[in-house]
mmCIF file as gemmi writes it, N, C-alpha and C atoms, coordinates in Angstrom:
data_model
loop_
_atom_site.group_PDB
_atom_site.id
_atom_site.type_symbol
_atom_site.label_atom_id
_atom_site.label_alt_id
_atom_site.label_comp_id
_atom_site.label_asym_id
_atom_site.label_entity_id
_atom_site.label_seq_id
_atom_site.pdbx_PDB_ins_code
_atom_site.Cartn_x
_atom_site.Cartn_y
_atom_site.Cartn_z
_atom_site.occupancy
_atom_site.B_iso_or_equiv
_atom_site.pdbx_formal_charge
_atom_site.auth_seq_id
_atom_site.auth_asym_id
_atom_site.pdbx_PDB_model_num
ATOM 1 N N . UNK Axp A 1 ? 44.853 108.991 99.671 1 0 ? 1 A 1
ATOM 2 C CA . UNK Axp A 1 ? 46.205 109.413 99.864 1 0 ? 1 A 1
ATOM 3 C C . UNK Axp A 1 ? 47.092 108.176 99.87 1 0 ? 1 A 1
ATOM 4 N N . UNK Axp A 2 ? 48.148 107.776 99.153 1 0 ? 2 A 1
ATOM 5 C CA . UNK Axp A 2 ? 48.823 107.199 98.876 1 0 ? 2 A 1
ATOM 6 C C . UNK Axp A 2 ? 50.24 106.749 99.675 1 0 ? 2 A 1
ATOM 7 N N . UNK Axp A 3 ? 50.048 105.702 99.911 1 0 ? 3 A 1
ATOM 8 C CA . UNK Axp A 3 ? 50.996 105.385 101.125 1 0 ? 3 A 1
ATOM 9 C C . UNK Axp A 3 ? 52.507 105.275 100.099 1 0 ? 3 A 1
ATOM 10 N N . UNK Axp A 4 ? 53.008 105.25 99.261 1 0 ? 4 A 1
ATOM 11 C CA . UNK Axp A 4 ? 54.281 104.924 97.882 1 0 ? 4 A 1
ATOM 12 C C . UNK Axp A 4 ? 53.256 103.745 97.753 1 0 ? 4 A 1
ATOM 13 N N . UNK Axp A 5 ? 53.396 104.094 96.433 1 0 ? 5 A 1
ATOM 14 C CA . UNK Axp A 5 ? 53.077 102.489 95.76 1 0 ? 5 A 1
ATOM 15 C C . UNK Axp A 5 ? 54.645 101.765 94.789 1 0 ? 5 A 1
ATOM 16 N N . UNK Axp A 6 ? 54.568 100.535 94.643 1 0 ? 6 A 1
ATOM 17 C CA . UNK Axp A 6 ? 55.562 100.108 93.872 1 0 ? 6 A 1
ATOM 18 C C . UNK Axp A 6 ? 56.432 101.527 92.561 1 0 ? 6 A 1
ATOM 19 N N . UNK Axp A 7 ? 55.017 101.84 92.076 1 0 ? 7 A 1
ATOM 20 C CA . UNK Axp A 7 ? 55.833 102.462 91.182 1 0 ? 7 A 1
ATOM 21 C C . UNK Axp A 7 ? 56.531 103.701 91.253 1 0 ? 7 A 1
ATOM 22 N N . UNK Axp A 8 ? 56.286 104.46 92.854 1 0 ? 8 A 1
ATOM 23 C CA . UNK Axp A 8 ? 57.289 105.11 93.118 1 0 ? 8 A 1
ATOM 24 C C . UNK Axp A 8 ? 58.388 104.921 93.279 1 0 ? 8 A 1
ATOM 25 N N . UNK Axp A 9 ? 58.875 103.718 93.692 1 0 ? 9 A 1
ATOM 26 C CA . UNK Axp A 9 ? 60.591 103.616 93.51 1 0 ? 9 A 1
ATOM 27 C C . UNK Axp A 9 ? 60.595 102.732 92.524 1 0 ? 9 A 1
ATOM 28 N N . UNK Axp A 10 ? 60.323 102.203 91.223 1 0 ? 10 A 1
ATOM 29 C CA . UNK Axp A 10 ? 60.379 101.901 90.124 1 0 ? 10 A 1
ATOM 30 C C . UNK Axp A 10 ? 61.646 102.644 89.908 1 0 ? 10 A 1
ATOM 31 N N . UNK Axp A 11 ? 61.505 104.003 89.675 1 0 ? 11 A 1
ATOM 32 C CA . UNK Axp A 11 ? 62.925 104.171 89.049 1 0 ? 11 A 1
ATOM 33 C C . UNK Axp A 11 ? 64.01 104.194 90.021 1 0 ? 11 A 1
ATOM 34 N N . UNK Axp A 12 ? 64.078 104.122 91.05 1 0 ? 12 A 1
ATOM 35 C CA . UNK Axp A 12 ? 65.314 103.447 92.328 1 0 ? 12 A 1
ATOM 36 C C . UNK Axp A 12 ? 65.998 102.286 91.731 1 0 ? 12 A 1
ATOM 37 N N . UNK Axp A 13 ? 64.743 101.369 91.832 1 0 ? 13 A 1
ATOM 38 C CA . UNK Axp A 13 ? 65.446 100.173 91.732 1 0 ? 13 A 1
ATOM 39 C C . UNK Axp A 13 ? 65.544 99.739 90.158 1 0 ? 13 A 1
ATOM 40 N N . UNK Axp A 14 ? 65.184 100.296 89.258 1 0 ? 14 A 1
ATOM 41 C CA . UNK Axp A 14 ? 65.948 100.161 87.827 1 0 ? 14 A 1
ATOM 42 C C . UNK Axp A 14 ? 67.529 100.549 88.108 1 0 ? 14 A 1
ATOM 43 N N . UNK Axp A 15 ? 67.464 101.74 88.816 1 0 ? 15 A 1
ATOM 44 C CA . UNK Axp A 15 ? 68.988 102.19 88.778 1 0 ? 15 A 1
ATOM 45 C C . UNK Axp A 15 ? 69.943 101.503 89.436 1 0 ? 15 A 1
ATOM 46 N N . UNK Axp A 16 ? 69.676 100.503 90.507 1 0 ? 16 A 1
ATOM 47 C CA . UNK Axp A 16 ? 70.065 99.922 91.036 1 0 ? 16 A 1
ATOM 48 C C . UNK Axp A 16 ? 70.722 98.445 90.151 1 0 ? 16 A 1
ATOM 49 N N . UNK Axp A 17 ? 69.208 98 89.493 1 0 ? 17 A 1
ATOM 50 C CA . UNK Axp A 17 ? 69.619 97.119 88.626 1 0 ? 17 A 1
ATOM 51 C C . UNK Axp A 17 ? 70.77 97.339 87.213 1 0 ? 17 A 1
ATOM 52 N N . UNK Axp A 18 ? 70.715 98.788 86.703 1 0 ? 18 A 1
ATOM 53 C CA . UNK Axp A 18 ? 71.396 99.245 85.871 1 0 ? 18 A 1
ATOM 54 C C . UNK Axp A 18 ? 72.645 99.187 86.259 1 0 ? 18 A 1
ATOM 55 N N . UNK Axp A 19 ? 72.985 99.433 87.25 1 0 ? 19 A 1
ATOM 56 C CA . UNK Axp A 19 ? 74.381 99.665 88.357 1 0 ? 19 A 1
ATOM 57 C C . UNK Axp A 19 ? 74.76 98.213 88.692 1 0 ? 19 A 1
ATOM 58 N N . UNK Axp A 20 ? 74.39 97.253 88.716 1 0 ? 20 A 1
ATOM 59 C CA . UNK Axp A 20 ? 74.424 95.917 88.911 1 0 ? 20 A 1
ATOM 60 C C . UNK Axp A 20 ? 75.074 95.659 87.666 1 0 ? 20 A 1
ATOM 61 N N . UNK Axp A 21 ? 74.44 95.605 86.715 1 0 ? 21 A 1
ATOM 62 C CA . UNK Axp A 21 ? 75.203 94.718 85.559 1 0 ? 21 A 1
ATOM 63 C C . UNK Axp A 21 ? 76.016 95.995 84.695 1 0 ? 21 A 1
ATOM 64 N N . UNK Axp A 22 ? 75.893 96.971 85.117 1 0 ? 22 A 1
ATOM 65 C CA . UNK Axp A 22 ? 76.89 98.072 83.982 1 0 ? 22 A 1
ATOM 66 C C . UNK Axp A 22 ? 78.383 97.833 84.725 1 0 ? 22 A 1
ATOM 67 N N . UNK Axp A 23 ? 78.087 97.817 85.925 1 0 ? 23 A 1
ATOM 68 C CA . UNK Axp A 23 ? 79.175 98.459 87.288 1 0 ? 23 A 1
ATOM 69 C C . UNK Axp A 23 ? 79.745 96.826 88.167 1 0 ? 23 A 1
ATOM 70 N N . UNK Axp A 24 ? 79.139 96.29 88.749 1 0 ? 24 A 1
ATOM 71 C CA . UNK Axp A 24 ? 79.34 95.591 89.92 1 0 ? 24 A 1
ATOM 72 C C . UNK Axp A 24 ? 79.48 94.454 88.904 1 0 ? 24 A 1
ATOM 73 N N . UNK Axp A 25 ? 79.194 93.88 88.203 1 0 ? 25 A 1
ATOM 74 C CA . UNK Axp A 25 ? 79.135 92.661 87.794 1 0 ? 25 A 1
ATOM 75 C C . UNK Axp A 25 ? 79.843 92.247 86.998 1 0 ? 25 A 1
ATOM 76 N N . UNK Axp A 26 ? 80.48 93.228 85.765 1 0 ? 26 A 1
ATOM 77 C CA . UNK Axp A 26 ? 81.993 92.811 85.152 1 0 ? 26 A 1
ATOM 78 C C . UNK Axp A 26 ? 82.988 93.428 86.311 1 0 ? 26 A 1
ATOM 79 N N . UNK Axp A 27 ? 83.228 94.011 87.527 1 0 ? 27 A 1
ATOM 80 C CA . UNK Axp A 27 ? 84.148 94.033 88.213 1 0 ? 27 A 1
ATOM 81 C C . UNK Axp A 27 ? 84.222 93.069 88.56 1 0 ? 27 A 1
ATOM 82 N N . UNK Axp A 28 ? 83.243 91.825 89.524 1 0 ? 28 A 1
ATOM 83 C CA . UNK Axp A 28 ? 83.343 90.698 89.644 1 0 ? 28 A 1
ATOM 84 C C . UNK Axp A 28 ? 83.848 89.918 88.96 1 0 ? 28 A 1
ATOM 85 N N . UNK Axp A 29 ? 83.644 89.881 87.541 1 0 ? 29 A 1
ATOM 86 C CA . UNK Axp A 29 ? 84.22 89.518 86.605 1 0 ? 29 A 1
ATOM 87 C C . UNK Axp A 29 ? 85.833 89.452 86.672 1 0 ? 29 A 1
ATOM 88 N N . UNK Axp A 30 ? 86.028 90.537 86.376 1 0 ? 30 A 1
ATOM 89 C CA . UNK Axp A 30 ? 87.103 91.034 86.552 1 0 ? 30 A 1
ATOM 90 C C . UNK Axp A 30 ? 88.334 90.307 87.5 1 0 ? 30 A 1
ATOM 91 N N . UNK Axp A 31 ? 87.811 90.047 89.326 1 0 ? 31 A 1
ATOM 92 C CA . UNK Axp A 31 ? 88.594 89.541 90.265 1 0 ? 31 A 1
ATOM 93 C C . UNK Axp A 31 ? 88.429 88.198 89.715 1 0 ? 31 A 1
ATOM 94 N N . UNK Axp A 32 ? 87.172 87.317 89.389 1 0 ? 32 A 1
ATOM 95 C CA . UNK Axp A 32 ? 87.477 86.742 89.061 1 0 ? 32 A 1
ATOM 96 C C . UNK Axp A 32 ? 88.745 85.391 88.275 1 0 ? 32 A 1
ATOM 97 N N . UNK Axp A 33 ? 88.607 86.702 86.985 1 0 ? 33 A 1
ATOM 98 C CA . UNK Axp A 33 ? 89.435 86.16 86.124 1 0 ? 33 A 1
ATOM 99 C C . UNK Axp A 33 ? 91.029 86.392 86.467 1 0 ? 33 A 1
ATOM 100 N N . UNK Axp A 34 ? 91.33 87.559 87.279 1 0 ? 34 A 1
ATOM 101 C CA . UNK Axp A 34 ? 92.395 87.843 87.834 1 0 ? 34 A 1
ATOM 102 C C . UNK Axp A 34 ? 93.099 86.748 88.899 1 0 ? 34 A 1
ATOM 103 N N . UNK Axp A 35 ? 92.158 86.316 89.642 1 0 ? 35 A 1
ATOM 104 C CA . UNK Axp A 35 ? 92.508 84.868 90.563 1 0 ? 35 A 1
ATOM 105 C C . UNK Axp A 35 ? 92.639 84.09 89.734 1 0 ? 35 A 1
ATOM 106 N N . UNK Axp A 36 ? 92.217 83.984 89.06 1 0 ? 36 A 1
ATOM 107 C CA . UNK Axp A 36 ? 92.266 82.592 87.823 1 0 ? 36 A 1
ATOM 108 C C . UNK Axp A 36 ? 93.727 82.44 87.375 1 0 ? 36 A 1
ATOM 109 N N . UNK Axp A 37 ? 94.136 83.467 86.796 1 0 ? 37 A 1
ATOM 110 C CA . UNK Axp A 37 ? 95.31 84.037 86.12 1 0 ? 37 A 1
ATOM 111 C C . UNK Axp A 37 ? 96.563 83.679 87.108 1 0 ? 37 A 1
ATOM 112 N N . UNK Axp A 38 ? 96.636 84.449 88.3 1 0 ? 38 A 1
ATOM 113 C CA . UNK Axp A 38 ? 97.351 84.431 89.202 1 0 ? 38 A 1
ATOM 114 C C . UNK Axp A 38 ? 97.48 82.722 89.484 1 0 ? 38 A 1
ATOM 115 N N . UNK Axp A 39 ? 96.79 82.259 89.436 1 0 ? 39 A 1
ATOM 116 C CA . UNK Axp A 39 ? 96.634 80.5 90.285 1 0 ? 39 A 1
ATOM 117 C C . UNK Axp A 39 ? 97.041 79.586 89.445 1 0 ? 39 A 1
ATOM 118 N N . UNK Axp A 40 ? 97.114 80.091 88.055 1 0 ? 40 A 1
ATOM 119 C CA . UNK Axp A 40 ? 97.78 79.778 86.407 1 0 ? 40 A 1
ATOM 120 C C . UNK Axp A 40 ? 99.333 79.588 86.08 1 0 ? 40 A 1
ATOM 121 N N . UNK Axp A 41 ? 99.824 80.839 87.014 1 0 ? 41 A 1
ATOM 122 C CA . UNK Axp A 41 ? 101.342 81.108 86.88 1 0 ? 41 A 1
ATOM 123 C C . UNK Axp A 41 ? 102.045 80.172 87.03 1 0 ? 41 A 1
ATOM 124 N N . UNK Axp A 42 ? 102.823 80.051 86.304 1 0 ? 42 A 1
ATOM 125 C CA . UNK Axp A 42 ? 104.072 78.622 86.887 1 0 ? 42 A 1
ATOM 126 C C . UNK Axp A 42 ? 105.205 79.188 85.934 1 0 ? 42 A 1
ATOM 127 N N . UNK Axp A 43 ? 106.647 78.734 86.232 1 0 ? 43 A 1
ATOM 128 C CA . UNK Axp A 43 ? 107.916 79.225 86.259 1 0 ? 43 A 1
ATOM 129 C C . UNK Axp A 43 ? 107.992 79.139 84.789 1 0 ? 43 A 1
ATOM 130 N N . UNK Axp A 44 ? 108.944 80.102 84.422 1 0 ? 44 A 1
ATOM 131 C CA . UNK Axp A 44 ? 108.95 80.88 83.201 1 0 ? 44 A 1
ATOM 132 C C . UNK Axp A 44 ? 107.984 81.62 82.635 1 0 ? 44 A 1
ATOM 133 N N . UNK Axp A 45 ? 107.109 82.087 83.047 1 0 ? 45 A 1
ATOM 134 C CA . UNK Axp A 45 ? 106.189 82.885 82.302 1 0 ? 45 A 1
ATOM 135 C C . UNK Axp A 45 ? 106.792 84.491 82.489 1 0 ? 45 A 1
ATOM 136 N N . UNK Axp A 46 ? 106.722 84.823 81.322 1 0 ? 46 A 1
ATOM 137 C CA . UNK Axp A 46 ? 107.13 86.087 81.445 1 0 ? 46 A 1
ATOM 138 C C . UNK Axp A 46 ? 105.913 87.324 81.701 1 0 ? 46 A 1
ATOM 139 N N . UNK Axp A 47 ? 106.209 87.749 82.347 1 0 ? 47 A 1
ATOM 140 C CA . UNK Axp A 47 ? 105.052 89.058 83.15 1 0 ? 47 A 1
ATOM 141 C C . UNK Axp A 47 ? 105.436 90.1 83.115 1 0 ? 47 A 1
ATOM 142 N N . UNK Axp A 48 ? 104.473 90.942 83.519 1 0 ? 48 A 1
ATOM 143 C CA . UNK Axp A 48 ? 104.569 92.362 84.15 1 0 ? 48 A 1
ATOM 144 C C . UNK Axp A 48 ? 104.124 93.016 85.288 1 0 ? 48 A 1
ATOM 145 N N . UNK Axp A 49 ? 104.598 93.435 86.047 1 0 ? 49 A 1
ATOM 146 C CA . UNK Axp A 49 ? 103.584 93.851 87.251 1 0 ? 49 A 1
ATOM 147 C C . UNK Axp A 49 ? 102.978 94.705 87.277 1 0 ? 49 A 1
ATOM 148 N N . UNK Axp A 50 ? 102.111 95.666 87.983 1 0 ? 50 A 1
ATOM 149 C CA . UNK Axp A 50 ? 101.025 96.528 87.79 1 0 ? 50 A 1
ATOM 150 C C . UNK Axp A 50 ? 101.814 97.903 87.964 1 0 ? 50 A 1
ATOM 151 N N . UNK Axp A 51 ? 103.203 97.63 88.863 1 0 ? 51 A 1
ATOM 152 C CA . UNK Axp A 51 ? 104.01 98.834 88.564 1 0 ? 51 A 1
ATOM 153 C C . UNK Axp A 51 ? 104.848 98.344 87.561 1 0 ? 51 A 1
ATOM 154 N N . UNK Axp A 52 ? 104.836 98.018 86.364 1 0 ? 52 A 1
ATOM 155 C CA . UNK Axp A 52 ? 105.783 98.248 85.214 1 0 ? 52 A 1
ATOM 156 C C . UNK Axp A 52 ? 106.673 97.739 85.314 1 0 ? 52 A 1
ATOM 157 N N . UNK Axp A 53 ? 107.491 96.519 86.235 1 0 ? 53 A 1
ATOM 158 C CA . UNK Axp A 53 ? 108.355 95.751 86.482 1 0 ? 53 A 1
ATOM 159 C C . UNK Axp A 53 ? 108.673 94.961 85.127 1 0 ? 53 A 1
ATOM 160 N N . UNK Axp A 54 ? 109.189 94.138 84.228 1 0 ? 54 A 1
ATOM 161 C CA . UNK Axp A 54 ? 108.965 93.387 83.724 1 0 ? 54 A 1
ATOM 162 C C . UNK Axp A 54 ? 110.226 92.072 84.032 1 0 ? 54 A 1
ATOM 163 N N . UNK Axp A 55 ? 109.526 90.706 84.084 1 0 ? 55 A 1
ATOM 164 C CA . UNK Axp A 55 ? 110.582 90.2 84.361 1 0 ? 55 A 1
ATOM 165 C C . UNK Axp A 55 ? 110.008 88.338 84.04 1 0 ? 55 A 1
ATOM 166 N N . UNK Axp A 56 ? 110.703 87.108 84.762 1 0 ? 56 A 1
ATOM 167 C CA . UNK Axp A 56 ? 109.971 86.077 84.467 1 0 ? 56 A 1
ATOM 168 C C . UNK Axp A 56 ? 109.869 85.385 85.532 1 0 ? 56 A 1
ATOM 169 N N . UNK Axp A 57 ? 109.078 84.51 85.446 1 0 ? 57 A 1
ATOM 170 C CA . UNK Axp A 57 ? 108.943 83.892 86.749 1 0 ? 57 A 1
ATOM 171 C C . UNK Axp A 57 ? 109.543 82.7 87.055 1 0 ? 57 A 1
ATOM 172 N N . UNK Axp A 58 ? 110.426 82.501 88.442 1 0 ? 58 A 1
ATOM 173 C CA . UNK Axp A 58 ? 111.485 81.59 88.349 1 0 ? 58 A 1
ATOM 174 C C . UNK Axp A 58 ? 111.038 80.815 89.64 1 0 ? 58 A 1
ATOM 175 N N . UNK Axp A 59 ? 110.031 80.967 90.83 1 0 ? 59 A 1
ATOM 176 C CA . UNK Axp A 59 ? 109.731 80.253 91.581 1 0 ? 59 A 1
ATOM 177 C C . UNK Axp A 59 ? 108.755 81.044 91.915 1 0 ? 59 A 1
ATOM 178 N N . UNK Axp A 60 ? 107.818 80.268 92.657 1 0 ? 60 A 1
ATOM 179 C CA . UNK Axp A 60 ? 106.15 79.838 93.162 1 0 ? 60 A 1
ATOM 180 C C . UNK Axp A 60 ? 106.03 80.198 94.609 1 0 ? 60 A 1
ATOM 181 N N . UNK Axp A 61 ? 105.251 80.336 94.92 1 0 ? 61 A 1
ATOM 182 C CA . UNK Axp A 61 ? 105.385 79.904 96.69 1 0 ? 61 A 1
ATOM 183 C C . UNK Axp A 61 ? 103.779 80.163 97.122 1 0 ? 61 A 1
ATOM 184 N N . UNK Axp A 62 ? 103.485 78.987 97.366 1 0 ? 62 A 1
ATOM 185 C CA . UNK Axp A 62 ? 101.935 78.791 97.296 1 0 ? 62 A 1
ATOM 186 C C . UNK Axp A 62 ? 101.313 79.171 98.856 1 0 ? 62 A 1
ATOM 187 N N . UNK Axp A 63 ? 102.193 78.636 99.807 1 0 ? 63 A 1
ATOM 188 C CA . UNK Axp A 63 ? 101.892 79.055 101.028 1 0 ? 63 A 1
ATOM 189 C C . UNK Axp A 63 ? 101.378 80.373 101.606 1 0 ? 63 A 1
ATOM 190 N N . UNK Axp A 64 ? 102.546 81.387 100.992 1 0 ? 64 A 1
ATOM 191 C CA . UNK Axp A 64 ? 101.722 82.938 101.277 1 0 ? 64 A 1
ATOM 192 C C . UNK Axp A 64 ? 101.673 83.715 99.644 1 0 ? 64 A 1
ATOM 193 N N . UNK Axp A 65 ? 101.138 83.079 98.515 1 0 ? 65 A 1
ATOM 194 C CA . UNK Axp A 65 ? 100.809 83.303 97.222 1 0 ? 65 A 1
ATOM 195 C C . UNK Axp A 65 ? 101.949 84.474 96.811 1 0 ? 65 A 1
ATOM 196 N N . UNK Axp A 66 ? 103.211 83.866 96.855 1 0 ? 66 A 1
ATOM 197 C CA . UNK Axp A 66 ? 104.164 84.984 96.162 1 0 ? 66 A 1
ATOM 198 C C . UNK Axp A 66 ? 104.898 84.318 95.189 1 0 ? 66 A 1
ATOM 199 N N . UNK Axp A 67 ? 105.707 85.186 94.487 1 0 ? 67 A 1
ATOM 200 C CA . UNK Axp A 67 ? 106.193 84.777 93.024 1 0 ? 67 A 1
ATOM 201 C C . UNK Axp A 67 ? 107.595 85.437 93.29 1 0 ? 67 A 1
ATOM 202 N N . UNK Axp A 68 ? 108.792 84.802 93.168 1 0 ? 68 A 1
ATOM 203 C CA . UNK Axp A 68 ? 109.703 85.097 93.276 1 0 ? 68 A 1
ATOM 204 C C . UNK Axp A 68 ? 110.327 85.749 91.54 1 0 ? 68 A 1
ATOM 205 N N . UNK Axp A 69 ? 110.625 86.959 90.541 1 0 ? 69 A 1
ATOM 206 C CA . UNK Axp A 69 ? 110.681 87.535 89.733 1 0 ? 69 A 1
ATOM 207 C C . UNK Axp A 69 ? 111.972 87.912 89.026 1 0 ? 69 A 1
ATOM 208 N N . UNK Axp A 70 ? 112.778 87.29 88.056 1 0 ? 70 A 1
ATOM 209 C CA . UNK Axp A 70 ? 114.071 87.702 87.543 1 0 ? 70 A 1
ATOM 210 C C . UNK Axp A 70 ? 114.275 88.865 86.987 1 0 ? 70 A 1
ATOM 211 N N . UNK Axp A 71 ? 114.232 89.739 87.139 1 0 ? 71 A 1
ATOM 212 C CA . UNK Axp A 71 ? 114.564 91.283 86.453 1 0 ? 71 A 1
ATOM 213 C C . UNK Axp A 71 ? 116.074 90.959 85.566 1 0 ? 71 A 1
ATOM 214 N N . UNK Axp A 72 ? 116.289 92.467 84.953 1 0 ? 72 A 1
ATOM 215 C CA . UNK Axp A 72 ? 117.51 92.376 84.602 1 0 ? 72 A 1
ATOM 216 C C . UNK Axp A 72 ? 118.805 92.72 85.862 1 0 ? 72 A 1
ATOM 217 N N . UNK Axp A 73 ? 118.078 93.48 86.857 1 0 ? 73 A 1
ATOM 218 C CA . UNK Axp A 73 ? 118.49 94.005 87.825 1 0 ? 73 A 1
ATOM 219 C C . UNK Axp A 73 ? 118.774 92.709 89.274 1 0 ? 73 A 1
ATOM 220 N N . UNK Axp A 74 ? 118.161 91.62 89.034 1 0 ? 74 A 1
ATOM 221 C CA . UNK Axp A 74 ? 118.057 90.565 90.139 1 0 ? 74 A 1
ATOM 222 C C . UNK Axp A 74 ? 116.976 89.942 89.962 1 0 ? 74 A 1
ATOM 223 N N . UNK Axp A 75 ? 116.638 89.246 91.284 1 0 ? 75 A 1
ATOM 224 C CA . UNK Axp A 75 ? 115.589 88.676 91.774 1 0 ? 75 A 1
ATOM 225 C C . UNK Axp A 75 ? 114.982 89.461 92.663 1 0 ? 75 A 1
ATOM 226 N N . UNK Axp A 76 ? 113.252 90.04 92.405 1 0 ? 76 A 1
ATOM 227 C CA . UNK Axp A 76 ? 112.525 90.139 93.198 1 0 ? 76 A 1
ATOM 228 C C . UNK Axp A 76 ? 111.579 89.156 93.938 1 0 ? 76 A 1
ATOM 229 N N . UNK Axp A 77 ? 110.681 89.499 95.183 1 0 ? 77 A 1
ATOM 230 C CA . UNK Axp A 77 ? 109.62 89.096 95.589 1 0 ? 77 A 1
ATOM 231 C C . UNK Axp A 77 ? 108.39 89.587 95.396 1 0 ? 77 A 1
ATOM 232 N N . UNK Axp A 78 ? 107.7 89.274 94.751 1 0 ? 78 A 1
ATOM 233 C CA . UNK Axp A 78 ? 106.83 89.646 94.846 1 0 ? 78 A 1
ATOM 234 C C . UNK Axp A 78 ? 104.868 89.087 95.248 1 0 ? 78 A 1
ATOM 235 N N . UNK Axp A 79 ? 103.72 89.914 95.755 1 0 ? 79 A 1
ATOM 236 C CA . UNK Axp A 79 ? 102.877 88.864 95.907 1 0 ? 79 A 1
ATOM 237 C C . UNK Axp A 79 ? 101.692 88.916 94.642 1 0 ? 79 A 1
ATOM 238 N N . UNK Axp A 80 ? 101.446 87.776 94.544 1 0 ? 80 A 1
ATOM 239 C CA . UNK Axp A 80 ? 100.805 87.369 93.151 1 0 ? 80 A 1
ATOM 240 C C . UNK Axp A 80 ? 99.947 88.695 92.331 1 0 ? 80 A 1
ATOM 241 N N . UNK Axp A 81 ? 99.057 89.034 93.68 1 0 ? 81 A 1
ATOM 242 C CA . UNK Axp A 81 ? 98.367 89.917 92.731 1 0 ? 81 A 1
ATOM 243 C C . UNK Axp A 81 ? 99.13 91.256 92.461 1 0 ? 81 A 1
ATOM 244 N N . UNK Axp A 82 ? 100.262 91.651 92.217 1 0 ? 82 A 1
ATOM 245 C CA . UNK Axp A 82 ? 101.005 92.623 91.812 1 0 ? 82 A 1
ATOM 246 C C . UNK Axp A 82 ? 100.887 92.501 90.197 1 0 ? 82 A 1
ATOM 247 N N . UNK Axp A 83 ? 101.044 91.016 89.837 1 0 ? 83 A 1
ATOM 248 C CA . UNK Axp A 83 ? 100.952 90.526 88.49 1 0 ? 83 A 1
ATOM 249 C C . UNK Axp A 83 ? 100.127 91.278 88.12 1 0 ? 83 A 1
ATOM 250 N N . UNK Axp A 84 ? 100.166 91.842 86.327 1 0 ? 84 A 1
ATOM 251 C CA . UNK Axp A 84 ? 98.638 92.658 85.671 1 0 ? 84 A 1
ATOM 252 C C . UNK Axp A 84 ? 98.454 91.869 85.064 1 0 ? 84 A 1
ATOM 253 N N . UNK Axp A 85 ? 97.406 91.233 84.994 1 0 ? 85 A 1
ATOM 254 C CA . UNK Axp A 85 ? 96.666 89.947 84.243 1 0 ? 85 A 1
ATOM 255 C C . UNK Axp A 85 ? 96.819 90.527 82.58 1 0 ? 85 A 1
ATOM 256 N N . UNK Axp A 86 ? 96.656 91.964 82.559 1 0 ? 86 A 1
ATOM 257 C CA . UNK Axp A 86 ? 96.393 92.228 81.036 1 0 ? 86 A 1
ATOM 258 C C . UNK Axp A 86 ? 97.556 92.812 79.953 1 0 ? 86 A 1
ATOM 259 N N . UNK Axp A 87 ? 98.845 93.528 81.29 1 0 ? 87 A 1
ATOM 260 C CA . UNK Axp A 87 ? 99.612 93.647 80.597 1 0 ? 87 A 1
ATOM 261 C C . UNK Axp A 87 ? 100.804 91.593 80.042 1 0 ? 87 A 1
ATOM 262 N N . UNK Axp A 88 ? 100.929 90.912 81.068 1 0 ? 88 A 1
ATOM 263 C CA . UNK Axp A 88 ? 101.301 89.857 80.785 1 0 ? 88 A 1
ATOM 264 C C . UNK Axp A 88 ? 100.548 89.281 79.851 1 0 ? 88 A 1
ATOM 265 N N . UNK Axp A 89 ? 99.145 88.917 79.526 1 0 ? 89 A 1
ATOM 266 C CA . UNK Axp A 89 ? 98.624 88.66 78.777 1 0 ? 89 A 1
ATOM 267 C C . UNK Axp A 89 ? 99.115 89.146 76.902 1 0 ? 89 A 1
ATOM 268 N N . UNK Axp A 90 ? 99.515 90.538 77.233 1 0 ? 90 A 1
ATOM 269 C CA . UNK Axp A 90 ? 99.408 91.412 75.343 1 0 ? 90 A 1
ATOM 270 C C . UNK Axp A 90 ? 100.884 90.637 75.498 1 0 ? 90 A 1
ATOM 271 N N . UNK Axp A 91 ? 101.771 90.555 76.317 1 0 ? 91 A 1
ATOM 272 C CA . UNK Axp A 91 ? 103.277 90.314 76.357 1 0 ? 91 A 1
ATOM 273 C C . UNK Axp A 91 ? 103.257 88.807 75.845 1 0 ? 91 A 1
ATOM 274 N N . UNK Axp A 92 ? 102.751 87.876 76.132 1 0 ? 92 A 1
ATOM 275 C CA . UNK Axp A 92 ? 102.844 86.704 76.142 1 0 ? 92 A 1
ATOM 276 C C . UNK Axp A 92 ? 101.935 86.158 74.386 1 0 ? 92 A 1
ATOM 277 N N . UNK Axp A 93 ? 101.329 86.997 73.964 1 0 ? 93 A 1
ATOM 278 C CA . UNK Axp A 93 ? 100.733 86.746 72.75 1 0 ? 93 A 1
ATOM 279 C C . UNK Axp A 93 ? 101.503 86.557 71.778 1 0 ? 93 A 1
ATOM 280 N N . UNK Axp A 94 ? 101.358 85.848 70.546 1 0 ? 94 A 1
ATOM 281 C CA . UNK Axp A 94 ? 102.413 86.506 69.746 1 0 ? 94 A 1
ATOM 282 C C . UNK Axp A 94 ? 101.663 87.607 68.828 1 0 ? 94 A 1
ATOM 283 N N . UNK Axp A 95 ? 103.144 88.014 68.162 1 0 ? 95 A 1
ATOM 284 C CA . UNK Axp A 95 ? 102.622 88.981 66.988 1 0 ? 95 A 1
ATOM 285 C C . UNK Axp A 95 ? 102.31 88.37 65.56 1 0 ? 95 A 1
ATOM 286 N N . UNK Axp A 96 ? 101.193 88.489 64.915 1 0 ? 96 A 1
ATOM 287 C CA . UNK Axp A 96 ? 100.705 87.69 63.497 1 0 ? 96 A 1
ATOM 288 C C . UNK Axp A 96 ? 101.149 89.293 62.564 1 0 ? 96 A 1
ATOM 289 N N . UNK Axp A 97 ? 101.959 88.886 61.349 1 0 ? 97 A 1
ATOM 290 C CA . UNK Axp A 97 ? 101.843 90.388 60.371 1 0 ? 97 A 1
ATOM 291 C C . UNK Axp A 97 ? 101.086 89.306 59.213 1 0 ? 97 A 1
């Protein structure tokens, strides 16, 4: 009578491992590259925020990581990670025809 042997949770821990690199590991990715981005910013870059703001960046503030933001409407505050790494990114590319 069989106490589990390894290869009863064989398929546990495949799924586990599957879930590791399908799931958990480009999210990591992900914050990663997003801190990266954010720690990148410096004045004039034109952005977007994750709510659809669009505007440029006119001052820094490293102390509590905020970005002060020129709209057409004013100046906002905002804190770094509001920035969308991917919409500023397509914005900031150029266009090749």
């Amino acid at each position: 009578m069989g106490s589990g042997s390894i290869m009863d949770f064989l398929p546990m821990i495949l799924i586990f491992v599957v879930a590791y690199f399908f799931m958990i590991r480009p999210q990591m990715k992900r914050q990663k590259d997003e801190k990266k981005f954010a720690a990148e910013l410096k004045k004039g870059d034109r952005i977007i925020t994750k709510s659809g703001l669009h505007g440029k960046v006119i001052d820094l503030n490293d102390k509590d990581s905020s970005c002060i933001i020129e709209t057409m409407a004013g100046k906002l505050k905002f804190d770094r990670s509001a920035i969308s790494m991917e919409m500023s990114k397509k914005r900031n590319t150029p266009v090749t025809k």
